[in-house]
N, C-alpha and C positions, 0 to 999 in steps of 0.2 A: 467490476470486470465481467467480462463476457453474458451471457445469457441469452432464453430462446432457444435456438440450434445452434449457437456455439458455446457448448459444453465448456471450453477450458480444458484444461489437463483433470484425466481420468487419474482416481487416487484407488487407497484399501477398499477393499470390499467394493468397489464401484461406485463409491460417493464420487461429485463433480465436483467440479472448484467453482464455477457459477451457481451452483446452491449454498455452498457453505460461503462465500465473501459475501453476496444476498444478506444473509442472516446477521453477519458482522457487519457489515453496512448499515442495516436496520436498529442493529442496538446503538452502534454509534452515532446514527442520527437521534437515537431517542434522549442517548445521552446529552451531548451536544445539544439540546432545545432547552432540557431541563434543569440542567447545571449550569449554562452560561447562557442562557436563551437564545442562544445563537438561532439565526433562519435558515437553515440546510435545507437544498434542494439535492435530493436523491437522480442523480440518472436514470436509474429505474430502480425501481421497487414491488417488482412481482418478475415472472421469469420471461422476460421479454426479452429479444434481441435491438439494439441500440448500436446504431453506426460509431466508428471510435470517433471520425469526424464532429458528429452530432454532440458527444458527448461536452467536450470543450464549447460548441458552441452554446449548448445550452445554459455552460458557468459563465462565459463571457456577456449571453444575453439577462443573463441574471445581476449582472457587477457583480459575482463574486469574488471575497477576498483572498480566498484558496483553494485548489484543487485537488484532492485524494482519490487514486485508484487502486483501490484494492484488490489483492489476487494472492492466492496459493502457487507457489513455484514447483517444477517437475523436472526430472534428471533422466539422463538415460543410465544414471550410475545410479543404484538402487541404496545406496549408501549415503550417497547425499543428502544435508540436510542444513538446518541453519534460516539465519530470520535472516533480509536484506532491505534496504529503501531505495528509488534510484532517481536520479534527476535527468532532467532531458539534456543531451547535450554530445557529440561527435565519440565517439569511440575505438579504438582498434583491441580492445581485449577479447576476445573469440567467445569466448563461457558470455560474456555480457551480449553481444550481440546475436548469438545464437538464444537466448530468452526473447531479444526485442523481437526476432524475428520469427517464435512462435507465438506472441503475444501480439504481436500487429498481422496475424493471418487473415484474418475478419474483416481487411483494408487494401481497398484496390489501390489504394495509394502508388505512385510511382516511385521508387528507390531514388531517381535522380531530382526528384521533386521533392523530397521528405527532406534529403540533403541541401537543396535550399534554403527551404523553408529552416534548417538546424541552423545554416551559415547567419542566416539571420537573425536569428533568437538570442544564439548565445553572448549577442552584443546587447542585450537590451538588460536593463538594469532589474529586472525580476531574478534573475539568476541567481546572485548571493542570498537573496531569500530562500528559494526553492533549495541549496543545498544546505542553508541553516535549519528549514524547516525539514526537512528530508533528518538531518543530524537529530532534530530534537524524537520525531517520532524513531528513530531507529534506535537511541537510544533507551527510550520507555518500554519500547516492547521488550529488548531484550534483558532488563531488567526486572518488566513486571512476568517474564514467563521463566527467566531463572528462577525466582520467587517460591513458582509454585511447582515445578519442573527438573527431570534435572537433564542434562547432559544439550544446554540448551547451547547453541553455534549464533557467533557475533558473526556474521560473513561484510556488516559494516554498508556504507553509502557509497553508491557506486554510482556513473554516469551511464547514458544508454541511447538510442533513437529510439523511443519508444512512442507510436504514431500518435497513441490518444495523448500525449500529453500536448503536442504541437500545436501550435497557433492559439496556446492560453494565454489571457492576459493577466495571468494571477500567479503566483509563486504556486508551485505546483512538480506534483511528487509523486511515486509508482510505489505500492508496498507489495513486499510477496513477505506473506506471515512467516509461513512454512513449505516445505516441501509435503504435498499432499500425496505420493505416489512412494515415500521415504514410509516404512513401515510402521517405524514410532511415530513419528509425527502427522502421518496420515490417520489411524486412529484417534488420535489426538484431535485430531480438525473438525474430525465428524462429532465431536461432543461438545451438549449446548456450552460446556464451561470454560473448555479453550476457545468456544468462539467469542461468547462472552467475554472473557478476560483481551484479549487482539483486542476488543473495539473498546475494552476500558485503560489500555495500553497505548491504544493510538490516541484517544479523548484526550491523555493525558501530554502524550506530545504537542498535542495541539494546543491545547491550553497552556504547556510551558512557552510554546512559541507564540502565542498571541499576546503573552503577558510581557515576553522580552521586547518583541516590536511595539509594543505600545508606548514603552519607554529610549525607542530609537536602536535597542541592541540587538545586534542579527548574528552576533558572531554563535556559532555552533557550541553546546554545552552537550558535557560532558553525565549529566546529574539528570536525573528523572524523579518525578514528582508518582508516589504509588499512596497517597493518603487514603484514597478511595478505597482501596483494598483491601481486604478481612483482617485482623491480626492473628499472629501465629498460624501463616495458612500451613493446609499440609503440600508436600512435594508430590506431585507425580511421574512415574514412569514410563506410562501408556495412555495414561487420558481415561481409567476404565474406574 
């Protein structure tokens, strides 16, 4: 997500959300090559600005099998906090689409045109992927950061118009780890170990979902796969 001069949501102490998903993007491509030798093509990979348009284009010119945008989420309730996944798809819940429409700022896109373009979509048979696969990674994260964590918020898979996911042709999904501007969890964000863990979190959804579809099964699970991670981790409070 974002990058360049669109910072994203400003968090603690003045970290950005486009430097810190960067980083979780980075490990999780690294992971993802070397565990499943998967061929991940990064949208960007240094602090560049990347049309949302561009972004889908570049997985569709790729045949990619799936799409990930990762991001940090921001409240104007300084209390808020919590891990969420979202799938593209028509909405009237206010809290959801007041995210979509700070997270598509960076897109001249036309409001009546995006809604086409969704009237469309949501009949195409990618759909039940993207909220199975959306299920699997929201499930992993919030079990691998309860783990280590505590007081960690299921806020669950939600739907959204959310621009960059539009016109993918691959089952495809929007992550906000955290709330980066939420106290606890914005210090959190800014540490190599929570970003770490989010992209060993998501690896982990991914790989539960590559391995169900492989075998034809899309339906959403409930169970996360944390083998990769240390035993007996300790909990944190603050991420400090």
């Amino acid at each position: 997500g974002h990058g360049g001069e669109d910072h994203g949501a400003e968090g603690v102490n003045g970290i950005l959300e486009k430097d810190v998903v960067l980083e979780i993007a980075k490990t999780l491509d690294q992971l993802l090559r070397e565990r499943v030798r998967a061929h991940t093509v990064l949208t960007r990979s240094t602090d560049i600005s990347v049309p949302l348009a561009d972004r889908t284009l570049i997985a569709n010119q790729q045949n990619a099998d799936l799409f990930v945008s990762i991001h940090t989420n921001a409240s104007e309730y300084r209390a808020a906090h919590g891990i969420e996944t979202y799938y593209l798809d028509n909405v009237k819940d206010q809290a959801s689409l007041k995210l979509a429409e700070r997270e598509n700022q960076s897109s001249n896109q036309a409001g009546d045109d995006l809604s086409f373009i969704l009237s469309d979509f949501i009949q195409n048979a990618k759909l039940e992927e993207s909220i199975s696969l959306a299920h699997s990674i929201q499930d992993s994260l919030v079990a691998t950061m309860s783990r280590y964590y505590q007081g960690v918020r299921n806020l669950g898979v939600k739907r959204a118009p959310f621009y960059v996911l539009v016109g993918a042709h691959m089952p495809c999904v929007l992550v906000e780890v955290s709330f980066i501007d939420n106290p606890t969890e914005g210090k959190r964000l800014a540490t190599p170990q929570y970003q770490r863990l989010a992209a060993i979190a998501i690896y982990e959804g991914l790989r539960d979902f590559i391995e169900r579809t492989a075998t034809k099964d899309v339906v959403p699970t409930t169970r996360s796969s944390v083998n990769d991670l240390p035993t007996n981790p300790r909990r944190y409070s603050t991420g400090k």
